[in-house]
Backbone as CSV, one residue per row, in Angstrom:
resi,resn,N_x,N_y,N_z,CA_x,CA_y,CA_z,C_x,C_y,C_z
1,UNK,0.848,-1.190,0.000,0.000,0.000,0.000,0.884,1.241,0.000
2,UNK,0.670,2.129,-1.164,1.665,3.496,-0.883,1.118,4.543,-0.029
3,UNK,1.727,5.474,-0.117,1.627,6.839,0.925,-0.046,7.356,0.368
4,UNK,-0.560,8.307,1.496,-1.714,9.017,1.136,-1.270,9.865,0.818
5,UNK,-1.780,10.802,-0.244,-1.064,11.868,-1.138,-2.188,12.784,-0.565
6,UNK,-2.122,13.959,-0.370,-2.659,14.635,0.072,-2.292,16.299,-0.493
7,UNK,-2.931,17.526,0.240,-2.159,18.748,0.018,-1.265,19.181,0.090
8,UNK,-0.065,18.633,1.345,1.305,18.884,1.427,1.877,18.230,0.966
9,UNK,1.532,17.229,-0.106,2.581,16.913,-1.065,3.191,17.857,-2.069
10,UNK,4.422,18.019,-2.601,4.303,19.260,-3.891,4.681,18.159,-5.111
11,UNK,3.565,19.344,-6.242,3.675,18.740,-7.462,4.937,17.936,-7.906
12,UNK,5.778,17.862,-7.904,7.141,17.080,-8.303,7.146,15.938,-7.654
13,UNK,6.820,15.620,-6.372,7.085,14.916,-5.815,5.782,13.552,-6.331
14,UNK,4.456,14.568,-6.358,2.910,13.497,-6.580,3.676,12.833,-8.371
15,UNK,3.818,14.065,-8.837,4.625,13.284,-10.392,5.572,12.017,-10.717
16,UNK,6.476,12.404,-10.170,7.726,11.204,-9.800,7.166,10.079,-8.924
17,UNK,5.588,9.953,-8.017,5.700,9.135,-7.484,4.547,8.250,-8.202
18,UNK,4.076,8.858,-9.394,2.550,8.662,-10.306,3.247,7.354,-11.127
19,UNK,4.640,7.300,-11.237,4.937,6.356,-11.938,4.465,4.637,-11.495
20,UNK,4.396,5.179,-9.988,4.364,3.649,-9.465,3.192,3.668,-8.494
21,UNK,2.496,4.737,-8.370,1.514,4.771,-7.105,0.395,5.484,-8.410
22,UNK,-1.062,5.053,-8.948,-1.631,6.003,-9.306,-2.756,7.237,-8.598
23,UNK,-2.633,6.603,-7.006,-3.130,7.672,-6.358,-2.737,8.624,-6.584
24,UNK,-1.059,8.546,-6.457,-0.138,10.308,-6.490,-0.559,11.140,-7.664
25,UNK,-0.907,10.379,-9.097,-1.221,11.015,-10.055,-3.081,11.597,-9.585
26,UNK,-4.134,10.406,-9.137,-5.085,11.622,-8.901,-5.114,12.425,-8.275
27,UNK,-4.240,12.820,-6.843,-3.811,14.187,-6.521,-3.389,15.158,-6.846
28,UNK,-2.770,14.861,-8.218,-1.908,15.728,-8.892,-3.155,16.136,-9.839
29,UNK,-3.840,15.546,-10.869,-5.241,15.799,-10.934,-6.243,16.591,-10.054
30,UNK,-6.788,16.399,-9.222,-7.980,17.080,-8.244,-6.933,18.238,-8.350
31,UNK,-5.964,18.589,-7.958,-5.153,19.785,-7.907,-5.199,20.591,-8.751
32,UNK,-5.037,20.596,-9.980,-5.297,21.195,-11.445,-6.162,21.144,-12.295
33,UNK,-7.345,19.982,-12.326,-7.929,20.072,-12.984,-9.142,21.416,-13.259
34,UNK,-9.299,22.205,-12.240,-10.373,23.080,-12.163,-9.444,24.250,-12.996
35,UNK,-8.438,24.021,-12.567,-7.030,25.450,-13.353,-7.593,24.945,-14.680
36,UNK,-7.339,23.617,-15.357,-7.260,23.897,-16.224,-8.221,24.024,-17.333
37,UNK,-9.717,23.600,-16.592,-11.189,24.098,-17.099,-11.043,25.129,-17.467
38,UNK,-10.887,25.908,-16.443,-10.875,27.392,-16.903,-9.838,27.964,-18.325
39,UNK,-8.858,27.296,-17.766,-8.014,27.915,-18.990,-8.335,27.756,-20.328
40,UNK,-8.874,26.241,-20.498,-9.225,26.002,-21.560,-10.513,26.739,-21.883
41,UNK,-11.643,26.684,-21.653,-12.954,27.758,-21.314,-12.595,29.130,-21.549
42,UNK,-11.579,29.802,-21.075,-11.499,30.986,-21.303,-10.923,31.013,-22.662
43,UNK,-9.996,30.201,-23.831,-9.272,29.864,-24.711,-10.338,29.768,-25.538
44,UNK,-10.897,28.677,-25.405,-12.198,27.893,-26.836,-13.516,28.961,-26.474
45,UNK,-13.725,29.440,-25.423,-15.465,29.879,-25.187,-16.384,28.736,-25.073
46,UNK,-15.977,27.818,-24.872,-16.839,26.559,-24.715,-16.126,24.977,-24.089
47,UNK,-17.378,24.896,-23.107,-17.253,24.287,-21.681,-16.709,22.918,-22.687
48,UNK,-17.666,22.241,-23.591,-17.263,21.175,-23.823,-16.537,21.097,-24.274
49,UNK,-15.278,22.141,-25.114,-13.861,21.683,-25.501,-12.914,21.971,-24.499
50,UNK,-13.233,22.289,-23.690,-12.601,22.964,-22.196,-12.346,21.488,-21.527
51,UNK,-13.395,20.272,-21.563,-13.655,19.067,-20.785,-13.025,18.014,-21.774
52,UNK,-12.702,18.434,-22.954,-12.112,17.452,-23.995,-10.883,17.555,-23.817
53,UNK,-10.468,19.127,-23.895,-9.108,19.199,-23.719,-8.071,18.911,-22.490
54,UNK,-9.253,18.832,-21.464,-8.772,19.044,-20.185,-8.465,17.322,-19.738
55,UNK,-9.433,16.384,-20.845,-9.317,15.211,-20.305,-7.747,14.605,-21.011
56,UNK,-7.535,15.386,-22.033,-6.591,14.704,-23.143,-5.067,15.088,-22.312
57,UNK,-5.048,16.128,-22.235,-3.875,16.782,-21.171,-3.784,15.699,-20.550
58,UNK,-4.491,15.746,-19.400,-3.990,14.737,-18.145,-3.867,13.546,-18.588
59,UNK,-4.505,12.669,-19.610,-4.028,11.669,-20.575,-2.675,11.643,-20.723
60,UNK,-2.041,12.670,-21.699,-0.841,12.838,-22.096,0.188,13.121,-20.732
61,UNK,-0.762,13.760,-19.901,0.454,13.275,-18.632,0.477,12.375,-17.402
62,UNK,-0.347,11.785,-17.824,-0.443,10.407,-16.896,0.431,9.577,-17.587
63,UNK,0.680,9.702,-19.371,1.500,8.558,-20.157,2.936,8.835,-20.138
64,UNK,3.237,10.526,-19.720,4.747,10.849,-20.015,5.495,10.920,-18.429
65,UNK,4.599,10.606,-17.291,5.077,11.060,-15.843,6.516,10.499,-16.054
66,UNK,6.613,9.120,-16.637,8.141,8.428,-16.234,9.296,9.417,-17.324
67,UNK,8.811,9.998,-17.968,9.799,11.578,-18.397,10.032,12.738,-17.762
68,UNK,8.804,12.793,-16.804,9.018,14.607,-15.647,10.311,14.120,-15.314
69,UNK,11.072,15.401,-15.587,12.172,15.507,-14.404,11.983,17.113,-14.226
70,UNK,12.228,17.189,-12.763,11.953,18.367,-11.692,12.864,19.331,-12.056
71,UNK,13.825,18.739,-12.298,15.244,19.531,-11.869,15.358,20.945,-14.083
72,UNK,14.606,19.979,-14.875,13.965,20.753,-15.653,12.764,21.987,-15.361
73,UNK,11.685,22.269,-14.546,11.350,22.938,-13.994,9.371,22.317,-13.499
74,UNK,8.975,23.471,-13.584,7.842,23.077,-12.668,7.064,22.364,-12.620
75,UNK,5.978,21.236,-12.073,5.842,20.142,-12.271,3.676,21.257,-13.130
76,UNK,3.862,22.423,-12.972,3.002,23.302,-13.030,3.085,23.638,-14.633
77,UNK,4.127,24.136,-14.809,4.976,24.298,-15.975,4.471,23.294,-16.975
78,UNK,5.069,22.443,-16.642,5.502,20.687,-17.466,3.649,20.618,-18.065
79,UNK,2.940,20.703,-17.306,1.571,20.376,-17.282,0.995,21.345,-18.494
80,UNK,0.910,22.669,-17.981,0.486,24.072,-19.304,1.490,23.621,-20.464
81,UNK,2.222,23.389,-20.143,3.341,22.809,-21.556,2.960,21.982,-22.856
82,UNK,2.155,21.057,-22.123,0.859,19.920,-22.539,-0.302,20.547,-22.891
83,UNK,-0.725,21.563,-22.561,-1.895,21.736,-22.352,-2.138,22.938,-23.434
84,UNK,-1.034,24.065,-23.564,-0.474,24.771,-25.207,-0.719,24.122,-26.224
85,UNK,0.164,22.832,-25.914,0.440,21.700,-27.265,-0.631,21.548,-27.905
86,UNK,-1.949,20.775,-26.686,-3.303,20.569,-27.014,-3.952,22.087,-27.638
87,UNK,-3.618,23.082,-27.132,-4.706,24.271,-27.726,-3.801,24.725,-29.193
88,UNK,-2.654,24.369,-29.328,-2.678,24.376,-30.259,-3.270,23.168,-31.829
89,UNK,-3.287,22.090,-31.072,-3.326,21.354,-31.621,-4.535,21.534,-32.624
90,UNK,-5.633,21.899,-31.597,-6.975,22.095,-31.865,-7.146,23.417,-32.990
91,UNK,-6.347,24.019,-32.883,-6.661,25.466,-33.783,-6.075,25.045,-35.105
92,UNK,-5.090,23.824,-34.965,-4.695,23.527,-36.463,-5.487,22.515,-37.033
93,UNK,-5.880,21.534,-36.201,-6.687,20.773,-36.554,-8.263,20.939,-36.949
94,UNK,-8.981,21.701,-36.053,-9.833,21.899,-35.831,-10.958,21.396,-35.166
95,UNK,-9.973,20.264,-34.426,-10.920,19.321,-33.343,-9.995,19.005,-32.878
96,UNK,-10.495,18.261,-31.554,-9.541,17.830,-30.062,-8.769,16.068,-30.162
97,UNK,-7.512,16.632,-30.352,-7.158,15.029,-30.740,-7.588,14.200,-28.950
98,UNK,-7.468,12.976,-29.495,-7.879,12.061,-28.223,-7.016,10.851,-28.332
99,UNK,-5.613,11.202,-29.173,-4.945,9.762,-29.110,-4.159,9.235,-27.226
100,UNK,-4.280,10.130,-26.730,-3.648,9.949,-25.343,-5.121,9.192,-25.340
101,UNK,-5.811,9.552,-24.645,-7.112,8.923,-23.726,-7.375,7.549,-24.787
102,UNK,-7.343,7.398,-25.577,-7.618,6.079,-26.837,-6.254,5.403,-26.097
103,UNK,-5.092,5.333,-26.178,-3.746,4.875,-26.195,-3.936,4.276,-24.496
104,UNK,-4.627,4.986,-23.349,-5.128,4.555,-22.325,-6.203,3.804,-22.337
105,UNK,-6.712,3.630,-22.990,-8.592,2.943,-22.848,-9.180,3.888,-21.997
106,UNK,-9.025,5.424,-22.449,-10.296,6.198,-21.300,-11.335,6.131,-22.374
107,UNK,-12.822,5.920,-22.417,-14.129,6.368,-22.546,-14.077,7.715,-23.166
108,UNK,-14.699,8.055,-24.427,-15.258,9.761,-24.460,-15.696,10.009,-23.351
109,UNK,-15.789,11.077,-23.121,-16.449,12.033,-22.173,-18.201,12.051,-22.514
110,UNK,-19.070,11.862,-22.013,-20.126,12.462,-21.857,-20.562,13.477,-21.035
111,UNK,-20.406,14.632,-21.541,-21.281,15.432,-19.806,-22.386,16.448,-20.279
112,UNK,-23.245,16.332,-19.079,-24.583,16.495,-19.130,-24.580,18.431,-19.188
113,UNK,-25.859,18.663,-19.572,-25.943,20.031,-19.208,-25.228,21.017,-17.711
114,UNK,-25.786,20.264,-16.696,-25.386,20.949,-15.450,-23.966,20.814,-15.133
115,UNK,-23.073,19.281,-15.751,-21.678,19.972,-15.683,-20.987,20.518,-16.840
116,UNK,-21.631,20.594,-17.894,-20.987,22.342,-18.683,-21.356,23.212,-18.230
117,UNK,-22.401,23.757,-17.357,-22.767,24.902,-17.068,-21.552,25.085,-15.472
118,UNK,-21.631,24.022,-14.916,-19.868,23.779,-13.846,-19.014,24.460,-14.633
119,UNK,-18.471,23.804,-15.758,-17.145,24.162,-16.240,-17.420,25.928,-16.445
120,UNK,-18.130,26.028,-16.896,-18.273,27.680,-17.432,-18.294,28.485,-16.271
121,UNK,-18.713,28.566,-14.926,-18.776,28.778,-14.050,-17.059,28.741,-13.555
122,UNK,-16.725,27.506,-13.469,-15.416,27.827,-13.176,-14.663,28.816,-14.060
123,UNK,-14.620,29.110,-15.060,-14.012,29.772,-15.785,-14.701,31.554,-15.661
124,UNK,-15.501,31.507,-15.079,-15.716,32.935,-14.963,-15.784,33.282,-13.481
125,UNK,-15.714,32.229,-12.933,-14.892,32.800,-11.467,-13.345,32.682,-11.342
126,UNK,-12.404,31.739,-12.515,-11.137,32.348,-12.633,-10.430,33.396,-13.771
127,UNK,-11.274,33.844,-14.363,-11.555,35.396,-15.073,-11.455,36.395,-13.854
128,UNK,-12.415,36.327,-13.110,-12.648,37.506,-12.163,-11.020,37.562,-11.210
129,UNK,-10.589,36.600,-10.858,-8.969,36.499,-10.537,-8.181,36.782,-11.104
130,UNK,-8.311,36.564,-12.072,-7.370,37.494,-13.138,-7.371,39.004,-13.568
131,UNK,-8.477,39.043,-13.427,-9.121,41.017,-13.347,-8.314,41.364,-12.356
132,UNK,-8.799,41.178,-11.047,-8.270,41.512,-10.049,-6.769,41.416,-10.011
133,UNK,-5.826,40.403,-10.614,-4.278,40.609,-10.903,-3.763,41.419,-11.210
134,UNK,-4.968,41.511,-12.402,-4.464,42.753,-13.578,-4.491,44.078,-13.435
135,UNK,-5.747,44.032,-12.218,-5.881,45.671,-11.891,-4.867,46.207,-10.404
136,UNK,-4.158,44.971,-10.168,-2.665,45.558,-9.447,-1.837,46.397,-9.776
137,UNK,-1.114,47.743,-9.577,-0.075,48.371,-9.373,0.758,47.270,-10.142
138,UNK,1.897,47.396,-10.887,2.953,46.829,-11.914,3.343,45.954,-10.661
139,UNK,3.992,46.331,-9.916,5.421,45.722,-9.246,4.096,44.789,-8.079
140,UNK,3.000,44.910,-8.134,2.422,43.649,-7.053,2.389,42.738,-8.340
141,UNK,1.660,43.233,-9.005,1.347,42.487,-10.395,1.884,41.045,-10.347
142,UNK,3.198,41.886,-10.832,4.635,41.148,-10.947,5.362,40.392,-10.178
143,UNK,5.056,40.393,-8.994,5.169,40.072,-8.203,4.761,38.285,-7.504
144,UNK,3.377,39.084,-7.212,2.007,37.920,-7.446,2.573,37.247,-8.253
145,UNK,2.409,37.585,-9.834,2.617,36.481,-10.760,3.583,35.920,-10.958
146,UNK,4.978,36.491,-10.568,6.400,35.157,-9.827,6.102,34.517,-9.066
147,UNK,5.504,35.071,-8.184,5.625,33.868,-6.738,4.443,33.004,-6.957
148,UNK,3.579,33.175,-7.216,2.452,32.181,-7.310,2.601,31.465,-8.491
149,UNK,1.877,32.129,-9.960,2.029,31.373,-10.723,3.088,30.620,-11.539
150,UNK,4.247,31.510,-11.451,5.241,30.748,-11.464,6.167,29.856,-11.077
151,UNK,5.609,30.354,-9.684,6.322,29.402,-8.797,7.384,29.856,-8.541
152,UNK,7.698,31.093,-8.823,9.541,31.121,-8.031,10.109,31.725,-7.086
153,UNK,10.911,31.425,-6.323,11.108,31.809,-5.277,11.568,32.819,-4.907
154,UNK,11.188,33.508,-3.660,11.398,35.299,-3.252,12.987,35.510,-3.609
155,UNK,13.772,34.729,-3.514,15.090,35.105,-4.197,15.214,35.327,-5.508
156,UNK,15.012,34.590,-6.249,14.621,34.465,-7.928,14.181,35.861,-8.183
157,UNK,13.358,35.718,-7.552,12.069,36.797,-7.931,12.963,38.675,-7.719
158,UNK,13.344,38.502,-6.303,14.941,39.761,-5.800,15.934,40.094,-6.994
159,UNK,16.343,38.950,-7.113,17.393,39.322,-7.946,16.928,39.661,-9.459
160,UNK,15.794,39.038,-9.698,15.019,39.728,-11.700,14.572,40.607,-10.889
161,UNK,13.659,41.449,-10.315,13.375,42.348,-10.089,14.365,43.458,-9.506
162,UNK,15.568,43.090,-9.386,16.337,43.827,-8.533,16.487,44.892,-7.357
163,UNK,15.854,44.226,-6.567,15.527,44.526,-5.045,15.657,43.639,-3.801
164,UNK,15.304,43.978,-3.118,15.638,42.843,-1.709,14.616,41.555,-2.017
165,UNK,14.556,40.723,-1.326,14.024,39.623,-0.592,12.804,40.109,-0.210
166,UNK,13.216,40.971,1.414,11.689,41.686,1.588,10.725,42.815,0.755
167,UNK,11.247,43.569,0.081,10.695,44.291,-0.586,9.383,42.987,-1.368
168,UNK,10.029,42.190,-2.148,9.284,41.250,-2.930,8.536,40.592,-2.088
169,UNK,8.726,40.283,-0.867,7.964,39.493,0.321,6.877,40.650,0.295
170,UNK,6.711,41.787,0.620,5.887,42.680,0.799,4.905,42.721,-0.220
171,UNK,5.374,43.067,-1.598,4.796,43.481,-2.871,3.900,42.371,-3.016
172,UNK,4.603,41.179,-2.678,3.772,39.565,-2.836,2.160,39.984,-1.661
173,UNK,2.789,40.450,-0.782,1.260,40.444,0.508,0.771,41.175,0.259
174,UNK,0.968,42.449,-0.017,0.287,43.561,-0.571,-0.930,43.305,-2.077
175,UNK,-0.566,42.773,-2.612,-0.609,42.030,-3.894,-1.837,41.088,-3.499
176,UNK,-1.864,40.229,-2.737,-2.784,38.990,-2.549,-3.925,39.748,-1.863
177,UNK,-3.547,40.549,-1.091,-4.190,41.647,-0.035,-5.555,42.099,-0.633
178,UNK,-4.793,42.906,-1.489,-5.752,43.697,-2.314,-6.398,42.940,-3.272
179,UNK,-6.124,41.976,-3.589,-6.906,41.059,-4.569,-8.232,40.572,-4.157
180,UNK,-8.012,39.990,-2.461,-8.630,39.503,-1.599,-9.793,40.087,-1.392
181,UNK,-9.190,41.348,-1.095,-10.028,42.330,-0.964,-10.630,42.491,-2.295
182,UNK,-10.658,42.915,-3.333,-11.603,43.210,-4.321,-12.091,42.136,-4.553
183,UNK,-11.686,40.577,-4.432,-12.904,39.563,-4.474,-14.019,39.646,-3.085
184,UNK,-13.605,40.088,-2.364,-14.491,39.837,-1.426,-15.689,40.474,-1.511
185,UNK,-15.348,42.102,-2.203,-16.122,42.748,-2.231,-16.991,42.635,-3.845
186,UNK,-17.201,41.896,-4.928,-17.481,41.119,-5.696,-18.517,40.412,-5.959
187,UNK,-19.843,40.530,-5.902,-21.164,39.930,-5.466,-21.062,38.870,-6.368
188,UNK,-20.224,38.909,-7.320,-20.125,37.444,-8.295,-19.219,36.902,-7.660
189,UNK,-18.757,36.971,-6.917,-17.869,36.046,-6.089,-17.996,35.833,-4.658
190,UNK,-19.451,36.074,-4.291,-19.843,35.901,-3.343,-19.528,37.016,-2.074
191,UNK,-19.206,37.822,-2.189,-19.005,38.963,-1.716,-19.998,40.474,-1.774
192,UNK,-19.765,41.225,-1.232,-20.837,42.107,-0.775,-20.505,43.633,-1.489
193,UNK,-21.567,44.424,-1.515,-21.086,45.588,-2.349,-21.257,46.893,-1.232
């Protein structure tokens, strides 16, 4: 029986261990998959190529895990990397290849009205997160979007930005702060006016 994979696992680690445990890979899944509804949703305008694409991705990286290596970069990275490939794929093709999920024996997808109207939903509550990024001051902006979505660390982040450690520690809280704050206050996001 392997380890329970849980939230304090980090992505690199659920990857490298997907080879031999496939729990680690559905953690690594439940983790991203809502990221990447949206992304795709906000890309196509539509839930059901959002759920095609989103299934084919994790296909293609459930088949390549025994290729992640970490020390190449983010296990976050590695994933959108896949997930480009697919949106491009689709704009040349003009439909969603499915040789990963075929090459696995996954099933098409069927989904019903109420979970496309899910997927779309997710995607316009991670729109409204992105507003709110965007309507940051440059240097939180920038900030935010090193340390979080990129993943890199307050040093990384010091030395390209060329400033301290704390300065970027700050800009980062300041940054989430105010984001927080304008979702909260957000009646589409459940927040009050």
């Amino acid at each position: 029986m392997g380890l329970a994979w849980d939230t304090q696992s980090d992505d690199a680690t659920l990857l490298t261990a997907s080879v031999d445990d496939p729990r680690a890979f559905g953690a690594f899944y439940d983790r991203y998959e809502q990221l990447m509804l949206g992304y795709f949703v906000r890309n196509t305008g539509r839930a059901d190529l959002a759920a095609d694409l989103t299934a084919e991705v994790f296909a293609a990286a459930l088949s390549s895990t025994p290729s992640y290596r970490p020390a190449k970069g983010s296990a976050r990275g590695w994933l959108f990397g896949i997930a480009r490939h697919q949106l491009a794929d689709l704009w040349e093709r003009g439909r969603v290849e499915d040789r990963a999920r075929r090459s696995l024996g996954m099933e098409p997808l069927a989904l019903d009205d109420p979970e496309l109207a899910r997927i779309e939903e997710l995607a316009d509550s991670e729109g409204q997160v992105l507003d709110a990024l965007s309507a940051l001051p440059a240097d939180q902006r920038i900030a935010v979007e090193g340390r979080v979505l990129q993943e890199r660390g307050y040093a990384e982040l010091a030395e390209r930005l060329r400033c301290s450690e704390s300065v970027v520690r700050k800009r980062v809280s300041r940054g989430l702060h105010s984001m927080r704050t304008s979702l909260s206050e957000d009646p589409a996001m459940g927040g009050t006016t």
